[in-house]
N, C-alpha and C positions, 0 to 999 in steps of 0.2 A: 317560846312561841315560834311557829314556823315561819320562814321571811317566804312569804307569799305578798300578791300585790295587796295594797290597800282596798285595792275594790270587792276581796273576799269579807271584808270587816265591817266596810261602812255601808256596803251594800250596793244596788244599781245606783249610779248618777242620774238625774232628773233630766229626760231627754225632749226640751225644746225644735222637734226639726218638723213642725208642722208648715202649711202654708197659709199662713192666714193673711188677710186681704183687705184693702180698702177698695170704694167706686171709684172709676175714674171720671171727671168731669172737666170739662172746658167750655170757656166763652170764649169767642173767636169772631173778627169781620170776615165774609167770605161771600163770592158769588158761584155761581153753576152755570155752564153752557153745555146740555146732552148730559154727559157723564164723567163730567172735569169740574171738580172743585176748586176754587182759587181761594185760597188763606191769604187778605193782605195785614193782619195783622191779631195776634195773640191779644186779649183781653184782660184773663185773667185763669186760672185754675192749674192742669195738671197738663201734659203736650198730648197731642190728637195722635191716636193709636188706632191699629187697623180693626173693623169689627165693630169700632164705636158708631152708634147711632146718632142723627142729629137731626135736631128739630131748628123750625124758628117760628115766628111770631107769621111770617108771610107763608105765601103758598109754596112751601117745600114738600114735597110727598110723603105722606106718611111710611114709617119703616125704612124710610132709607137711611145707608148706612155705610161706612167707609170700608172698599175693597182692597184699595192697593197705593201704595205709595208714587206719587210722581215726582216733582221736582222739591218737595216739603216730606220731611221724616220727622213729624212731631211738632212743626210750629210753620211759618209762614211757606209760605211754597203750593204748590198741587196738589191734588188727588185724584182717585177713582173715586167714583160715588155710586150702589148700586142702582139706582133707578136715574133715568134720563129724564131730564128738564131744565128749563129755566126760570131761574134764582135769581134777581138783583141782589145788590150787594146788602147785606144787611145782617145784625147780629146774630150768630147761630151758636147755637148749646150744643153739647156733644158730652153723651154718658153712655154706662151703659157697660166698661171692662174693666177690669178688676188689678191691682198693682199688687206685685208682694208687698209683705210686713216683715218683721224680723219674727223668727220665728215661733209657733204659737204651740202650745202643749199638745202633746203625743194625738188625743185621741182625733184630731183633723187633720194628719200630714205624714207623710212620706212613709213613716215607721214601722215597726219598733225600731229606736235606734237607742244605741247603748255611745260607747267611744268608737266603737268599730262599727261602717256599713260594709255589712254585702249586698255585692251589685251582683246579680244573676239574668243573665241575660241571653238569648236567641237567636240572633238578625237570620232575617231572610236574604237571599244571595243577593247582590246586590244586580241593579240594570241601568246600562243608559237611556234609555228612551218609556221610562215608568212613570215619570211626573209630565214632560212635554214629548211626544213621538218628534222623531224628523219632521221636520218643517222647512221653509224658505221662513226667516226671518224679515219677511215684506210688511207683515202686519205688527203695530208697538206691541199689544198686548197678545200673547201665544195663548191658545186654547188647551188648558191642564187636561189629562190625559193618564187616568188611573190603570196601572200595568199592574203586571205581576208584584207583591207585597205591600202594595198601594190601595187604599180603599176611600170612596167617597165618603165624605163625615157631613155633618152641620156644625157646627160650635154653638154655643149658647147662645152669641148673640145673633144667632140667626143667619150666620156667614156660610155657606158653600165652601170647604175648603179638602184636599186630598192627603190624606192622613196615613203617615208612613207605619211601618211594624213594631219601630223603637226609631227613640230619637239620632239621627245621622247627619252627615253631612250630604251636600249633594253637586250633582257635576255638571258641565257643560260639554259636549260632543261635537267639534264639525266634521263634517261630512268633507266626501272627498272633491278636486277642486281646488279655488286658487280665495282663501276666505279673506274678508278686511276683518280687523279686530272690533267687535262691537261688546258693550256693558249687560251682562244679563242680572235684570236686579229680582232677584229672589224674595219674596216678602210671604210672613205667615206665620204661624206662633210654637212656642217651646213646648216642653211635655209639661210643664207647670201656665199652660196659655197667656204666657205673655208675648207682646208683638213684638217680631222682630224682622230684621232686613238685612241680604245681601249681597254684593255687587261681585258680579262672577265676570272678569275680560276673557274672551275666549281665547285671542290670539289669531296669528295668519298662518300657521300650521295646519293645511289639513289633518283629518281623519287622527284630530286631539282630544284627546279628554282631559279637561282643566278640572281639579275637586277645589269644592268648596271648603271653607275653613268652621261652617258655624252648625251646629247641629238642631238641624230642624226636625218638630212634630207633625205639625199641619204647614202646608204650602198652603195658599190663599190667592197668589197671582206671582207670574213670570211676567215681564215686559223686558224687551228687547229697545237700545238706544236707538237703534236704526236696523237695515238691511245690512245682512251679513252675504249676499250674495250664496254662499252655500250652504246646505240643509245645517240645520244645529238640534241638536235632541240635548234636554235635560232630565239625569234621572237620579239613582242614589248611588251613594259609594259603603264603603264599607270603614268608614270615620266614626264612630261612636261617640254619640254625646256622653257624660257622664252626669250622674244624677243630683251631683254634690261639689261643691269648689273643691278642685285640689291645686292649689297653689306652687307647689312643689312636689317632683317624684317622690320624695324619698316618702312622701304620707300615702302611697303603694304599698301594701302590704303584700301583696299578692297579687298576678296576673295567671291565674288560671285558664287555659284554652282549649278546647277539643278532647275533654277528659285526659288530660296525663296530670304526672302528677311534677311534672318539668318547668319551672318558669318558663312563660312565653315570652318569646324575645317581639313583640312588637312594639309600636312606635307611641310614646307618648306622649299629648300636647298639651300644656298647663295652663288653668284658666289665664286669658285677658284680664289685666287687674284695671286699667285705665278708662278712661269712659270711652265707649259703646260705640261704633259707628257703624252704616254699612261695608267698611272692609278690615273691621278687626277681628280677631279669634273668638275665640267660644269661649262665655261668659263662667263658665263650669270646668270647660277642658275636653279630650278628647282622647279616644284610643283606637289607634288600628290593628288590631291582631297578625300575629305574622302571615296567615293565610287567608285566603277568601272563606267569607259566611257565607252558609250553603242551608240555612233554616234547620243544620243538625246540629255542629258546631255549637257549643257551651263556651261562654263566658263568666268565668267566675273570679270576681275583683274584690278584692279587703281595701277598704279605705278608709284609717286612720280618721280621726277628726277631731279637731283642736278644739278649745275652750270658743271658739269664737261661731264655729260651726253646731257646736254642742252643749248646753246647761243653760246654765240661767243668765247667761250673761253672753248669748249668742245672740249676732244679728243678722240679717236678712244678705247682706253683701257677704257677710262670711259662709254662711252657707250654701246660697245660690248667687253668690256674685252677682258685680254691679248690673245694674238697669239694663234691659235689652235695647238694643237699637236696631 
């Protein structure tokens, strides 16, 4: 008999790499002043995600619905709220986004996938000033600002949010000038739309560009800690989300770039395995190609995937890693 692998014998393995999904729901005490949510205390259910809607029993507006993250990433703390009013304190429900599951059969999710994905991918070149133009950072909340590879979307739950060409990381810019360091918190959802957030410091470096670490789909809102004294623009980089946990390089099979047929020497970053914050890595992991994406430039990646990412016995953290934050 020929010593060929066993996968010629027994045939395709059963590929698990769907996304399948539960609702997300919470009870929460909360009040409203304008368009500030106050969480003073979690109730009961699953943490308050962006995009979520929320009702209550008193006069809260219909269709409103959580924008942006303030001082509470998921349980007690701030928020943005889209519509303006006042809310006494009182118990609010909030549904309405969807959490991963551990993987669900082929025909609802990512696939075909076998032990190997191929990732095939495009970016458009990358811009500073594509998500937030230059601005003075005098106002908390920055006005988003759809540039070149950047397009206006809606999400399901009825969110306004600016929807990049493939999932990326993204940067901070100051302008020239004498800048203070201020926190730019980045909030908006993955290419699989879960929410996520993250805190970009600019630095007192002028005319810097700081890259982000997490690869975002949709931006949803930018807010700034304070004044930064000199203009700051945020836009994309050329950081590549990956579509799958890769835990370790060595489950790279292949980094294809720019059609040759030569290993790409660029930079690789391995998913965050730990739980989720606004200043930890990419839940997935990350790839910078050795040169800049110019919307012609191919990327073409082999990514290995273990028992944990793949068959019957995969879970949701092995294949798209932990929880987003």
């Amino acid at each position: 008999m020929p010593q060929f692998s066993d996968d010629l014998f027994l045939g395709t393995a059963v590929a698990y790499q769907g996304t399948d999904a539960y609702p997300n729901n919470t009870t929460f005490t909360g009040s409203i002043a304008t368009t500030t949510l106050t969480v003073t205390a979690m109730l009961s259910g699953d943490p308050i995600v962006l995009g979520m809607f929320i009702d209550s029993s008193t006069s809260l507006t219909n269709g409103t619905y959580i924008t942006a993250f303030g001082t509470g990433t998921g349980g007690i703390g701030t928020y943005t709220v889209s519509a303006s009013q006042t809310v006494a304190s009182s118990t609010i429900v909030g549904s309405g986004n969807a959490l991963l599951q551990n993987p669900s059969p082929m025909d609802v999710g990512v696939g075909p996938v076998g032990r190997l994905y191929i990732w095939d991918v495009v970016p458009q070149a990358k811009l500073t000033t594509n998500i937030v133009a230059a601005v003075i950072t005098t106002a908390t909340t920055l006005t988003l600002a759809a540039g070149a590879g950047v397009k206006s979307a809606t999400t399901t739950s009825g969110a306004t949010v600016l929807q990049l060409d493939c999932p990326r990381a993204v940067s901070t810019t100051t302008g020239a000038g004498s800048p203070t360091t201020v926190n730019i918190t980045v909030s908006g959802y993955d290419y699989y739309g879960q929410a996520m957030s993250e805190v970009i410091a600019t630095g007192t470096v002028a005319s810097t560009t700081v890259s982000g670490k997490k690869a975002f789909y949709q931006i949803s809102s930018v807010v700034s800690s304070g004044a930064s004294v000199v203009t700051v623009a945020v836009g994309t980089t050329d950081i590549l989300g990956l579509p799958l946990r890769v835990i370790d390089k060595g489950y790279i099979t292949r980094a294809g770039w720019d059609s040759t047929l030569a290993e790409d020497a660029g930079t690789m970053t391995v998913a965050a395995t730990l739980t989720a914050t606004t200043t930890t890595g990419d839940v997935r992991g990350t790839y910078l190609p050795s040169t800049a994406a110019d919307g012609v430039r191919r990327l073409v990646m082999g990514i290995a995937l273990p028992a944990i990412a793949a068959g019957p016995n995969a879970t949701r953290v092995g294949a798209f890693g932990v929880t987003q934050a």
